[in-house]
N, C-alpha and C positions, 0 to 999 in steps of 0.2 A: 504494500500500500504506500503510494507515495508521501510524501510530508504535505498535511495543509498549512498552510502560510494566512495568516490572519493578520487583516486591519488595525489597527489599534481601534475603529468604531464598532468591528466587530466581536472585538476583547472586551468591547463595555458592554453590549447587549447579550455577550454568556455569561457576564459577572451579574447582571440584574436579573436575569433567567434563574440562575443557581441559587439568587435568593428567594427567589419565589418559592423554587421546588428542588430538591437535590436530585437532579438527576444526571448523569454524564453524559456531557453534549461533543460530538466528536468534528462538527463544521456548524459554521454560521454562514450565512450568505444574505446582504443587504441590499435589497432591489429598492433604488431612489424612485426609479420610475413608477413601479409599482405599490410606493410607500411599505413595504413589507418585508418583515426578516425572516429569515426557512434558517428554522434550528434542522441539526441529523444529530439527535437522539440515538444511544447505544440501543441495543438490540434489547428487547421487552421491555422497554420503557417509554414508549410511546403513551400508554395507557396513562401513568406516571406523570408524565410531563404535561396530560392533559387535561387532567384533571378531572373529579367526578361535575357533569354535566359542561366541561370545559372554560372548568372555574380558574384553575391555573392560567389558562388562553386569555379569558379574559381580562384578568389583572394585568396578564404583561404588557396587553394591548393599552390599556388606561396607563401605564406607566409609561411606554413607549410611543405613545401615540400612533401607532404603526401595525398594521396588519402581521398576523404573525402566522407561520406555517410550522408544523412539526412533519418530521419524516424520519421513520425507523432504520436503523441502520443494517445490515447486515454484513457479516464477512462472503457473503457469496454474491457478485457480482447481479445474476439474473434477479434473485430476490430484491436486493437493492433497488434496482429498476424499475419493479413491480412496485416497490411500498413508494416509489419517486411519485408516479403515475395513480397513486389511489385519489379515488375510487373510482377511476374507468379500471375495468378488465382487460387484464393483456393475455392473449389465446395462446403465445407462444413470442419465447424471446431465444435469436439466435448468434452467435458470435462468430465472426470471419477478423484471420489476422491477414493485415494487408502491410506492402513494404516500410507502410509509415507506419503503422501499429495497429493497435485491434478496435475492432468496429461491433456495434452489435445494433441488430434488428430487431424492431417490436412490431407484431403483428397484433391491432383490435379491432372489433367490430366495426364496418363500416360505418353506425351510426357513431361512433365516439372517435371515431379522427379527427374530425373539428378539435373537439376537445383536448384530444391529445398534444395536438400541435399548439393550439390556442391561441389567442389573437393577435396577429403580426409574430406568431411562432416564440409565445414567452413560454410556454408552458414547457416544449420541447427542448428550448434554449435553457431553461433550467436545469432539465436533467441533465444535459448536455456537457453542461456546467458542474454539477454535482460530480456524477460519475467519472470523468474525466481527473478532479479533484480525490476522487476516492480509492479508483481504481487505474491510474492511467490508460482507460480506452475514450480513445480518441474521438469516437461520432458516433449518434443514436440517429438510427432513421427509425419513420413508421414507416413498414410496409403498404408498398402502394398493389 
């Protein structure tokens, strides 16, 4: 797994997160555009982090003024992928390594590609972003 490199804006929104709820947060990522921070949560603590009725969520939102995302972590790339993209279903996720590095394909239901991709491609461009930070594989497509 390669090393994530963090902001120092990003070092204050897991120091205010951690006080809310202890739980270990393994990336931050601060979308300006989108107003909102996507915590990646260690693996079974998603639940944890989100509190009963999503009460954790939303203190940190009133603290941070800012939209806030949780995503579970996993040591296995495909999984990872999958909890990136909840709650669309993904039918089947595949990996090709190419001379620049490795790639991997998500295939979903035709009705949820919209969504996957999402508007002007943020949704996609996150995981994109995540994954690549967690795992160094280089591009997600959805299968067209």
């Amino acid at each position: 797994m390669p090393a994530v490199k963090l902001s120092q804006t990003e070092m204050q929104y897991i120091t205010i997160f951690q006080g809310v709820v202890n739980v270990t947060i393994n990336d931050c990522i601060v979308d300006e555009e989108e107003n909102k921070v996507v915590f990646v949560v260690s693996e079974g603590q998603a639940g944890l982090a989100i509190g009963k009725g999503g009460m954790n969520i939303k203190k940190l939102k009133e603290m941070i003024a800012k939209d806030v995302e949780i995503i579970e972590h996993s040591s296995d790339p495909a999984k990872f992928i999958k909890n990136c993209f909840l709650p669309i279903i993904i039918r089947s996720i595949s990996f090709v390594t190419r001379s620049n590095g490795k790639a991997a394909t998500v295939e979903v239901d035709n009705k949820d590609k919209g969504r996957a991709i999402g508007r002007n491609g943020k949704n996609i461009n996150k995981v994109k972003n995540l994954v690549l930070r967690q795992f160094d594989i280089l591009d997600v497509m959805i299968k067209q």
